[in-house]
PATOR-123844 format. One record per residue (C-alpha): x, y, z; residue in one letter. Coordinates in steps of 0.2 Angstrom, whole numbers, plus 5000, padded with zeros to 4 digits. Layout:
N
XYZa...
END
This chain:
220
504350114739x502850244731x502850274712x502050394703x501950314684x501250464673x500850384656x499450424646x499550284634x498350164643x498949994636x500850044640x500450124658x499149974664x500649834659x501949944667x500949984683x500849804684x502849754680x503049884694x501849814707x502449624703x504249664709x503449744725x503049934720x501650024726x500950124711x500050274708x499650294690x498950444679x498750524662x498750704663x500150794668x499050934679x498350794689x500250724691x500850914699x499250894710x499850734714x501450764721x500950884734x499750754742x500550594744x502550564748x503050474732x504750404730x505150414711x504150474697x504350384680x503750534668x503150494650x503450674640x501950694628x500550714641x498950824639x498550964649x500451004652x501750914646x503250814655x504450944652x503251084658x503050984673x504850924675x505351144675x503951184686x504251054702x506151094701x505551294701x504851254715x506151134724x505550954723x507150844723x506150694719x507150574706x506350584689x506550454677x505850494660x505250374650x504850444633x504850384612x505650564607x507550454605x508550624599x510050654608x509550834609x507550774616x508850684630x509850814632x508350944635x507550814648x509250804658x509350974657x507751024663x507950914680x507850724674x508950614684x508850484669x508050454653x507350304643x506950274626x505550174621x505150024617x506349984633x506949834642x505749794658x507549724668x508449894663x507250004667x507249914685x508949914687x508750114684x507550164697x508450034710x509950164706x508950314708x508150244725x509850204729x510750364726x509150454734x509450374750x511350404748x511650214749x513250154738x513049964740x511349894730x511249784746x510949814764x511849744779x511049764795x512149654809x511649474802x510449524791x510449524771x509249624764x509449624744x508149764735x508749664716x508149504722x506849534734x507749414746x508349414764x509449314775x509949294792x511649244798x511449184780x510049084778x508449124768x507049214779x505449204766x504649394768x502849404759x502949584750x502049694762x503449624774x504849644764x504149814761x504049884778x505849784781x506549884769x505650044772x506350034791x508049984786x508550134775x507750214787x508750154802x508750264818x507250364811x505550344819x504050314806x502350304812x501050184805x500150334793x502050354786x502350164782x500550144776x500750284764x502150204757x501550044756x499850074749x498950174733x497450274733x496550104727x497249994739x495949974754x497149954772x496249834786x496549934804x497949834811x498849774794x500449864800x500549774817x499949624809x501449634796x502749714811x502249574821x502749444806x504349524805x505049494821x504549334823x505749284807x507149394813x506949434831x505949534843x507149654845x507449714827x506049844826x505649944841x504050004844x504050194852x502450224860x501050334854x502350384840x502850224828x504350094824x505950124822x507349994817x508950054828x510250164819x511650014822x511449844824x
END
């Protein structure tokens, strides 16, 4: 999953870009609130965590302009202004959630695991696919309930395709997912990691449609 992290402190966004990316986030992180509007028209981000006093235009000048123009994508705000009424204005003006600062690091995970959740319209904070566990919390998975050790990339894409199911992705879709605008991608690293994947949990898991991309079946 993609986040855009707009935060212009930079002590507070460089340790939460890396809290983020430690639990398997990829993360896109600015400090001006114009280059975060720009942003979000070039690259499919799944959540933005928005800081509210940004330069350039602020978090709630940028919040009323992406829901002006339709852009559903969950919003969690993240900001020091602690009145009920700066809370009130954020939900108001489009936020899907708000956190005061200083915060805790497992709350403000359990929050955006609920917005990805209720994004994807998925009740159950797991997912059950025929004999396979895959829990987004923990970062585990099973099979027929034993442990199956994913690296990150794997359990990445794994994810990806299981909320997914029945939809095919291409490799340009996945990869921007799975990778920043710093991350440098090697050619095959998608076929490398698909590859991985069905050697732990089956050849048949993902399905590989030809000239187009991989799709993990609609049921199991």
């Amino acid at each position: 999953m993609r986040i855009l992290l707009v935060e212009d402190d930079p002590q507070l966004g460089q340790g939460m870009r890396a809290a983020l990316e430690q639990v398997g986030y990829t993360v896109d992180w600015l400090t001006d609130g114009l280059d975060a509007r720009n942003a979000l028209t070039t690259a499919p981000f799944d959540l933005m965590v928005l800081d509210l006093g940004l330069p350039s235009l602020s978090g709630i000048s940028l919040l009323k302009e992406i829901r002006e123009e339709g852009n559903k994508i969950p919003v969690l705000i993240l900001s020091a202004h602690d009145t009920t009424a700066d809370r009130v204005s954020g939900l108001d003006c489009g936020a899907d959630d708000y956190m005061i600062k200083p915060f805790d690091l497992e709350e403000f995970y359990a929050r955006i695991r609920a917005l990805l959740r209720r994004r994807m319209d998925r009740a159950s904070p797991a997912i059950s696919y025929g004999s396979i566990i895959l829990d987004p919390a923990a970062r585990t998975v099973t099979l027929n309930g034993k442990p199956v050790f994913l690296p990150s990339k794997e359990f990445s894409i794994l994810f990806l395709l299981l909320e997914n199911a029945g939809r095919v992705m291409s490799r340009e879709q996945i990869e921007e997912k799975l990778y920043s605008w710093n991350d440098a991608v090697e050619s095959n690293a998608t076929e490398v990691h698909i590859h991985h994947i069905r050697k732990k949990l089956g050849k048949e898991l993902i399905v590989t449609v030809r000239g187009v991309g991989y799709m993990v079946p609609k049921t199991a």
